[in-house]
C-alpha positions as CSV (number, residue, x, y, z in Angstrom):
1,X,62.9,-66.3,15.4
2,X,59.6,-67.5,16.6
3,X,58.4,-63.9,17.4
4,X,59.7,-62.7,14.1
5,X,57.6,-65.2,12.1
6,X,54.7,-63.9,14.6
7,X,54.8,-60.3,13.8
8,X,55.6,-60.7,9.8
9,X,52.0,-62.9,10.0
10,X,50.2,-60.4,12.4
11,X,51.5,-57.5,9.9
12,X,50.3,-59.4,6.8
13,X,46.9,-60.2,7.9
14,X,46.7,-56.4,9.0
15,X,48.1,-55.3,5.3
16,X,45.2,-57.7,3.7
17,X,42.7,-56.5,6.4
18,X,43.3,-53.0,5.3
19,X,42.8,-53.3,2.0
20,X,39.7,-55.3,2.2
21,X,38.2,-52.7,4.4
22,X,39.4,-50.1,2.0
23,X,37.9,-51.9,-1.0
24,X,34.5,-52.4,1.0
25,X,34.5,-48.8,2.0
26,X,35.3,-47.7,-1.5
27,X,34.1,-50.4,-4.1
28,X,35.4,-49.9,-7.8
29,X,32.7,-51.0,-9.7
30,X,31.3,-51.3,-13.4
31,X,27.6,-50.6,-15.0
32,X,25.9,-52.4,-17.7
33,X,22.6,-50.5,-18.0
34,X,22.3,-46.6,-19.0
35,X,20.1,-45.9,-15.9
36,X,22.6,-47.5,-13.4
37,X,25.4,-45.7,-15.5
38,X,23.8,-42.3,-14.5
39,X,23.0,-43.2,-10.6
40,X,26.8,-44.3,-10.6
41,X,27.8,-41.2,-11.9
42,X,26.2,-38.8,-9.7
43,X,27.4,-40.4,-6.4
44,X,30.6,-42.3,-6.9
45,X,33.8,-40.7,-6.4
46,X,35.7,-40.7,-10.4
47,X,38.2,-43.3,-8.6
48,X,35.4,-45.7,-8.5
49,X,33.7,-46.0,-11.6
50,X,36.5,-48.6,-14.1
51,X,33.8,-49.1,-16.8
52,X,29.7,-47.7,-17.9
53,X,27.4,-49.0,-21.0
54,X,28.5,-48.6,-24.0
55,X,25.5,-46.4,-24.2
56,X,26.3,-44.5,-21.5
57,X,27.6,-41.5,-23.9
58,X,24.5,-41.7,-26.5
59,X,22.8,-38.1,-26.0
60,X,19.0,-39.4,-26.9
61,X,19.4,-42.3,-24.3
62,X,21.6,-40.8,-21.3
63,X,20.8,-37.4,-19.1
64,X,24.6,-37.8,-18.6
65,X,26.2,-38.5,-21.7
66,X,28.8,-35.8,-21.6
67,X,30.1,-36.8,-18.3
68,X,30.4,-40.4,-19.6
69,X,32.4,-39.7,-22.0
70,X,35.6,-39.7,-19.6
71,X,34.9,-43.1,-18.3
72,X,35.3,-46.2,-20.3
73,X,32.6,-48.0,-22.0
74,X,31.9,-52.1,-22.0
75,X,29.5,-53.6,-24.3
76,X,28.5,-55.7,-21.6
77,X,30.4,-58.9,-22.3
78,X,30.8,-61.1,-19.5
79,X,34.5,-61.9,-20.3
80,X,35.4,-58.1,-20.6
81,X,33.7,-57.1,-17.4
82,X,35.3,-60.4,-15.5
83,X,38.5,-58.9,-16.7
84,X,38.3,-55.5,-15.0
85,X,38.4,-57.0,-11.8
86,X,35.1,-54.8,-10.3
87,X,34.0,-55.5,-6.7
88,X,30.8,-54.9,-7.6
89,X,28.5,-54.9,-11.0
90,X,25.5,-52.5,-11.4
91,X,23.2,-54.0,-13.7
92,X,19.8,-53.6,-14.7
93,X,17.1,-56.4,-13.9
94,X,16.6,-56.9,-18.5
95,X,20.6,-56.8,-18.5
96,X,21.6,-59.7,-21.0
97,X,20.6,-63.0,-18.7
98,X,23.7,-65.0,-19.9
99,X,26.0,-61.9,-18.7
100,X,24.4,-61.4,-15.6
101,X,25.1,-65.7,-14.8
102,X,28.2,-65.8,-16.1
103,X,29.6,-62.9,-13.5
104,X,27.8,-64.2,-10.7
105,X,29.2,-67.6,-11.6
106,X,32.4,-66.3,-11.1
107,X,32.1,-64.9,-8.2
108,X,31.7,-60.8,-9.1
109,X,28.3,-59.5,-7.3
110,X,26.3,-58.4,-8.9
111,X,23.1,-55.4,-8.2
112,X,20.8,-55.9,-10.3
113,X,17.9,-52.7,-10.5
114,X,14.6,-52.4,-11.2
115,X,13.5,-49.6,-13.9
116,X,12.0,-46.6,-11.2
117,X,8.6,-45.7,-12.6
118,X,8.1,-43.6,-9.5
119,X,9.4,-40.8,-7.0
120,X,9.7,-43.3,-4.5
121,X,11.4,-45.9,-6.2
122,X,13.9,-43.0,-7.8
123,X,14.7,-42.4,-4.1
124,X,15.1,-45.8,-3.0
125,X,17.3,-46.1,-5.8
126,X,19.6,-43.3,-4.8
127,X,19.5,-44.4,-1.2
128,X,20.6,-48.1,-2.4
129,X,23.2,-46.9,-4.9
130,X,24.6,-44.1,-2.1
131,X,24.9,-47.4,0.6
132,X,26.6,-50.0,-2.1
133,X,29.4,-47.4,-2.6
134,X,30.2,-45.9,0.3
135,X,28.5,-42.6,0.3
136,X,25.3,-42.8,2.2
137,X,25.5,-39.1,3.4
138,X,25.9,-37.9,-0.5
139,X,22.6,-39.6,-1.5
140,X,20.6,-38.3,1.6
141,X,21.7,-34.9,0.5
142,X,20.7,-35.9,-3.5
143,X,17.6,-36.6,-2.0
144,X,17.1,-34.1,-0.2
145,X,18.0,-31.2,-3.0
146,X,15.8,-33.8,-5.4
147,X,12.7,-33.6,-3.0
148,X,12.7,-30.1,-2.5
149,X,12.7,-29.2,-6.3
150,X,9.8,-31.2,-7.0
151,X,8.0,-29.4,-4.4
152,X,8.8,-26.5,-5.9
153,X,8.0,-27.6,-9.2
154,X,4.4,-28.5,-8.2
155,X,3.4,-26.1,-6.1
156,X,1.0,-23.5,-7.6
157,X,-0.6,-26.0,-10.2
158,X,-4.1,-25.0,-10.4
159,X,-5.3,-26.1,-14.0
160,X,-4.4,-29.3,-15.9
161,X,-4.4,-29.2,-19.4
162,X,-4.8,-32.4,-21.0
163,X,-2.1,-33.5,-22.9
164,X,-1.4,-36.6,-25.0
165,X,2.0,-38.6,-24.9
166,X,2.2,-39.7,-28.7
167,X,5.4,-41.6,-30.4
168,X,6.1,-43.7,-33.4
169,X,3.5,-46.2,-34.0
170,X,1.0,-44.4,-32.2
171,X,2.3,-45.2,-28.7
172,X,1.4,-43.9,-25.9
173,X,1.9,-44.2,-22.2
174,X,-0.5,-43.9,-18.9
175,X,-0.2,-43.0,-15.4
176,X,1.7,-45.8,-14.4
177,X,4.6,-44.9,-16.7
178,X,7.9,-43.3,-16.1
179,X,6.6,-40.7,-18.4
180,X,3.0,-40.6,-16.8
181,X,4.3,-39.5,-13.5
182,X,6.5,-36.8,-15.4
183,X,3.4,-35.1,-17.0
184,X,1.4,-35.6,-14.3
185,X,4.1,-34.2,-11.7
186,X,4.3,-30.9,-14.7
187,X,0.9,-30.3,-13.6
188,X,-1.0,-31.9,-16.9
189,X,-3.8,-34.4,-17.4
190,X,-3.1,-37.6,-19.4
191,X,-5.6,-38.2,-21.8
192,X,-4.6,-41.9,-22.2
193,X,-5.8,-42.9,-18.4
194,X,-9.1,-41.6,-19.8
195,X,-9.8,-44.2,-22.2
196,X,-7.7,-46.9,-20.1
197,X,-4.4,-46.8,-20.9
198,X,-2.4,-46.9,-17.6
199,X,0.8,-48.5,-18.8
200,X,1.6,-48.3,-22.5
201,X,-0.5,-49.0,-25.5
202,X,-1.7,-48.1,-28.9
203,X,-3.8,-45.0,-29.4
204,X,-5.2,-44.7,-32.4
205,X,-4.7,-41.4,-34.6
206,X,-9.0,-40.9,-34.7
207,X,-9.1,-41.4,-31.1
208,X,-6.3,-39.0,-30.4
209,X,-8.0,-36.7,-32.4
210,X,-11.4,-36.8,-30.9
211,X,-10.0,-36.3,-27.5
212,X,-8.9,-32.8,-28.3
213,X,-6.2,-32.5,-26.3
214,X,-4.7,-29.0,-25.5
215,X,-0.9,-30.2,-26.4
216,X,0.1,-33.5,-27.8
217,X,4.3,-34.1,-26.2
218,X,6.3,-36.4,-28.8
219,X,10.2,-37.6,-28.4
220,X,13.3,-36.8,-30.0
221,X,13.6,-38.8,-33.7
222,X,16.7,-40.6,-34.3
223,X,18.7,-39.4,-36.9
224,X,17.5,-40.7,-40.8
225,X,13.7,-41.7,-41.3
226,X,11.2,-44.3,-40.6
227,X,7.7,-45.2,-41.3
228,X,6.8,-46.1,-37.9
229,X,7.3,-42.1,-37.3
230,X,5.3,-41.1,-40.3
231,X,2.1,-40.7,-38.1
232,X,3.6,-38.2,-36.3
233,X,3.6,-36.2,-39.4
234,X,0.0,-36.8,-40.3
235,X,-2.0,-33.7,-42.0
236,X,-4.9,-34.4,-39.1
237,X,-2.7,-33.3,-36.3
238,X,-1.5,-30.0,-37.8
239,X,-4.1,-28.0,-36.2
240,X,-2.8,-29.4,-32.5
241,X,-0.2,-28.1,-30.8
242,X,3.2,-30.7,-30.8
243,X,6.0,-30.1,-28.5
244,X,9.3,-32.8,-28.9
245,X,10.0,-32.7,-25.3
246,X,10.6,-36.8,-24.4
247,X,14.8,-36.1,-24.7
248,X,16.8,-38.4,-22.3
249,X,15.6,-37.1,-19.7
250,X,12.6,-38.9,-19.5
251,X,14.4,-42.3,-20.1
252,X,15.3,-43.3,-16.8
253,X,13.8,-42.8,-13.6
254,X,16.3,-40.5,-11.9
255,X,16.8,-36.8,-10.3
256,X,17.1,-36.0,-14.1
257,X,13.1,-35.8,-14.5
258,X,13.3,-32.7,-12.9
259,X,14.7,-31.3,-15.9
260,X,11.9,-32.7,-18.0
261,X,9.3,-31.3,-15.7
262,X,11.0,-27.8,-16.0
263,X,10.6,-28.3,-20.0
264,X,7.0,-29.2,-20.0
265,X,6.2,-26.3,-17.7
266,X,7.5,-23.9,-20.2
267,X,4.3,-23.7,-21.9
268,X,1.9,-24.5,-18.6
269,X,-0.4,-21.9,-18.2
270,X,0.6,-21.8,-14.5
271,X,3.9,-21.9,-14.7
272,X,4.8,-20.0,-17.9
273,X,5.2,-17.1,-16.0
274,X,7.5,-18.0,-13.3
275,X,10.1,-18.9,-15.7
């Protein structure tokens, strides 16, 4: 009877051992931001993913919205997310404070990431995201495939045009930007780092116009209209040439950018003729 007892306990602790091996090995997890929705996506097996943002599937703000579509979407509640019983929470660093608490308050882990604003941090990202769930070797090889298009991408760039990143409001953003490294990776000059703008700022329409530059690269409106976008239309930037190329893939820092550098290069004088 004694030995009985022993083996049932030895077998449970071996049943619970396994599946807490299995779960580290294979974590289910659930996304709260649109970025970490996309990293999830591209290296997760479908068995993993329970839940994304509830903006995963909006087509201006996600690279991937079409493959979202299949997963389930949270709006981030703490109570909902508790609920589906994730192992781990990817979340962005501006994900809702009180959400971010609550979970960790509980007892869920929670990642939180950083928004990548360069190559490298794009690549630590995959790397980190490929080791939380399970799949180190499918990020090195996302990485690898990643690094080797961009060197393709900028190789035989010999002229820069300079080009001016202009949204509603008169936005724009410099070098330091997600966006800055995209036009400068598609082989253009950034007229805001010229007059000081390396993150984001306000460039006023006379200034933009003084500057002459050879394209100016505005985003995708939403749907409807607004006055903060009626710049864009002004009479003094007719003569200029306007391409509407900021889509979602410019939104967050992943392998998606390539995509964006591919569009701009469409009409670089270097490039044009390759594609």
């Amino acid at each position: 009877m004694h030995l009985f007892r022993l083996i049932a306990f030895y077998s449970v602790l071996y049943f619970f051992g396994t599946i807490t091996l299995a779960t580290e090995n294979n974590p289910k997890v659930v996304s709260l931001n649109v970025c970490t929705d996309q990293f999830v996506m591209l290296l997760a097996d479908d068995s993993q993913i329970i839940s994304l943002s509830e903006i995963s599937t909006d087509i201006l703000s996600s690279a991937m919205a079409q493959e979202a579509s299949k997963y389930h979407q949270n709006n981030s509640g703490a109570e909902e997310v508790y609920l589906l019983q994730p192992d781990i929470v990817f979340a962005g660093i501006y994900t809702a404070k009180a959400t971010v608490n609550m979970l960790e308050s509980l007892g869920i882990r929670v990642e939180k990431f950083e928004p990548a604003n360069t190559i490298e941090q794009i690549i630590l990202n995959m790397q980190r995201t490929g080791k939380l769930l399970g799949h180190t070797d499918r990020a090195n090889t996302l990485v690898a495939n990643f690094e080797a298009r961009l060197t393709d991408l900028t190789t035989g760039i010999n002229t820069r045009p300079r080009a001016a990143l202009y949204y509603a409001n008169g936005y724009t953003t410099g070098g330091n930007t997600l966006a800055g490294q995209i036009l400068d990776l598609a082989g253009f000059s950034n007229i805001a780092s010229e007059i000081g703008i390396h993150w984001g700022g306000t460039l006023p329409l006379e200034l933009l116009i003084m500057s002459k530059p050879e394209v100016i690269i505005t985003g995708t409106t939403y749907p409807g209209s607004s006055r903060s976008e009626e710049i864009l239309k002004h009479p003094a930037l007719k003569p200029l040439r306007h391409v509407s190329s900021t889509d979602a893939n410019w939104v967050c820092g992943t392998p998606h950018i390539v995509k964006a550098i591919e569009d701009l290069q469409t009409i670089h004088p270097d490039k044009m003729s390759t594609k």
